[in-house]
C-alpha positions in Angstrom: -2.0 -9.8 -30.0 -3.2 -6.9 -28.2 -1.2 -4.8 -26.2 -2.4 -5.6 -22.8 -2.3 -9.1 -23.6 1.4 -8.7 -23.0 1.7 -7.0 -19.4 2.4 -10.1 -17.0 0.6 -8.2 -14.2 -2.5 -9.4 -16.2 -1.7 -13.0 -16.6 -0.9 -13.1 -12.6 -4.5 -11.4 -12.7 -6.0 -14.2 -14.5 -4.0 -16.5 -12.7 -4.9 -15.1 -9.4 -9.2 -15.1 -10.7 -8.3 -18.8 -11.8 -7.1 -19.4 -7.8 -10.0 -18.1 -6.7 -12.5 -19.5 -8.8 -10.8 -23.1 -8.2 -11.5 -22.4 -4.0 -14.7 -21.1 -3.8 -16.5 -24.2 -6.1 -16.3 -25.9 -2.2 -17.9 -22.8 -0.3 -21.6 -24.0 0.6 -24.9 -23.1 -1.4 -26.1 -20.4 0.8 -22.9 -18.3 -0.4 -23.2 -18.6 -3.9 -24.7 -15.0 -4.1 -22.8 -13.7 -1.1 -18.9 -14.2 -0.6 -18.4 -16.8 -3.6 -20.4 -14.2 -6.2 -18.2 -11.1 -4.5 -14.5 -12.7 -4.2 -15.2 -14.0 -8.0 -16.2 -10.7 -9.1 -13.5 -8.9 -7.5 -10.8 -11.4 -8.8 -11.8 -10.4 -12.3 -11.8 -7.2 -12.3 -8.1 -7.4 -11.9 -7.3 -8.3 -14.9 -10.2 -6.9 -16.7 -9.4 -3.3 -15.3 -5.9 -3.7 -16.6 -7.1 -4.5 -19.6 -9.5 -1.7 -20.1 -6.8 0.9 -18.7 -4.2 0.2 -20.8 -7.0 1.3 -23.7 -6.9 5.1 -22.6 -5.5 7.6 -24.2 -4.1 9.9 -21.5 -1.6 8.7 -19.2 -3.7 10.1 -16.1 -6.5 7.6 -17.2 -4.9 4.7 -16.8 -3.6 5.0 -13.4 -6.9 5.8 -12.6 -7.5 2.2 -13.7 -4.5 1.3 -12.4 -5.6 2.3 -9.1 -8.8 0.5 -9.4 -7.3 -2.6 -10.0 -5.1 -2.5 -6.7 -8.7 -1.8 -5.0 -10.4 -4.8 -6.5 -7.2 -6.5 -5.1 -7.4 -4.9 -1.6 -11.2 -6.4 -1.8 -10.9 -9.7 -2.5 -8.4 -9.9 0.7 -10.6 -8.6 2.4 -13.3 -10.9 1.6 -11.1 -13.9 1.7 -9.9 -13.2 5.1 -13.5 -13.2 5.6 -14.3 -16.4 4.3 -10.9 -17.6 5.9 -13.0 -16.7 9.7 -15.8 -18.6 8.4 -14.0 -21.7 7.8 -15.2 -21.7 3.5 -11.2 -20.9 3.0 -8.6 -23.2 4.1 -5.5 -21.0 5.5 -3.2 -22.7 3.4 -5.3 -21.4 0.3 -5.9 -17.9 1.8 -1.9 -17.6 2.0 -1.9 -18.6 -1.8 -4.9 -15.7 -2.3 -2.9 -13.0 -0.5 0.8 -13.6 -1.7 -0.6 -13.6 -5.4 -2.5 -10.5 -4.6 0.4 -9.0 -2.7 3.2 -9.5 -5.9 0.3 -8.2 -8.3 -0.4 -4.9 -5.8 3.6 -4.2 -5.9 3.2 -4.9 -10.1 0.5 -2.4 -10.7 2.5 -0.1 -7.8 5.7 -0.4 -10.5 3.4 0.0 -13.1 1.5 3.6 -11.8 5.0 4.7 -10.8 5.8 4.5 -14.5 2.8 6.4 -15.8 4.2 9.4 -14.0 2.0 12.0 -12.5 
C-alpha cells in the first residue's frame, strides 16, 4: 500500500469525484464538454493532487500541492453552484457537493497546518 493510499482526506476525495461523477450523468448533451467535463475534472484532481503531493520530497512542496487541492475544491463549488442556477444540479445534491467539499477543505487546512512553514 502506498503511503497516500492511507490519508482519509483522499478517500473523501475519491468519494467526493464519485458524487459528482454520479450527478452530472443527468446534465444534458450540450454540457458534456462544458460544466460536466469541468466539475469532473476538478473533482479529480482532489484526490489526484493529494496523491502526487504526498510524493515530494521537501515539506514546502507538498503544501504547495496541498494548496492546489483546496483550489480544485474551491472550483468545483463554484461550478456546481453554477450548474445549481442552471437547474443541471438538484439543490439537495449541491448541499451534498459542498458539505463534502467543505469537511475535505478543513482536512487539507489540518493537513498544511501540519507541514509547517
Amino acid at each position: 500500500m502506498f503511503n497516500f493510499e492511507r490519508l482519509v482526506v483522499r478517500s473523501k476525495g475519491i468519494a467526493l469525484a464519485d458524487r459528482v461523477y454520479a450527478v452530472t450523468k443527468s446534465f444534458s448533451a450540450e454540457e458534456r464538454f462544458g460544466l460536466t467535463s469541468q466539475m469532473r475534472r476538478a473533482s479529480v484532481s482532489i484526490s489526484s493532487n493529494v496523491a502526487e503531493g504526498s510524493s515530494q520530497y521537501s515539506r514546502n512542496d507538498y503544501r504547495r500541492f496541498i494548496e492546489i487541492t483546496a483550489r480544485s475544491t474551491f472550483e468545483l463549488v463554484s461550478r456546481a453552484a453554477v450548474a445549481r442556477n442552471q437547474g443541471l444540479l438538484t439543490p439537495k445534491s449541491y448541499v451534498e457537493i459542498y458539505d463534502q467539499a467543505l469537511e475535505i477543505v478543513r482536512m487539507l487546512s489540518g493537513l498544511r497546518d501540519s507541514l509547517g512553514d
